[in-house]
C-alpha angles and dihedrals in degrees: 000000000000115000121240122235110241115259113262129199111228088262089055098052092036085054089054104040082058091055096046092051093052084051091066094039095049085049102048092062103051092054079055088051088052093041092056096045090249093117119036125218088245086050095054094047088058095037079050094057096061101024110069091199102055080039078064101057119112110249089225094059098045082048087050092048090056109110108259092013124101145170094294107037079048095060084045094054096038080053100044081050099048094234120126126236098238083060115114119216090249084063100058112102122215087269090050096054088042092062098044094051087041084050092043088047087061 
């Protein structure tokens, strides 16, 4: 059985679709911040544990935004960590986070 979504008015879906815009938006920079070296990776798991919207994030693409690392290099270090790609940051264990800033050292 597939569940149906509930049922919203116009002012409902127009409020969401603004929060979920700001979202982006809110997350995009930060990938920018941690592209620039203005934001460390120690820095965002910390700024993750108190702001829902950066906890959201996906873990690839913060690895992706990290200056010299790329798609690729981030599959490789999600793999060499054990952690999927679908995995958010909120969803990395203390383990998790270790090996990403151990593969990252190297």
């Amino acid at each position: 059985m597939v569940p149906i979504p509930p049922a919203l008015t116009h002012e409902q879906r127009v409020a969401a679709s603004k929060i979920a815009v700001a979202n982006r938006q809110r997350r995009a920079h930060i990938k920018s911040q941690v592209k620039s070296g203005e934001l460390s990776l120690e820095e965002l798991f910390d700024l993750a544990d108190h702001d829902e919207c950066v906890a959201q994030m996906r873990a690839i693409d913060l690895i992706a935004a990290l200056p010299a690392v790329g798609a690729i290099k981030a599959e490789r270090i999600m793999k060499k960590a054990s952690i999927a790609t679908t995995r958010r940051i909120r969803g990395l264990g203390p383990k998790q986070r270790s090996a990403i800033f151990h593969a990252l050292v190297r």
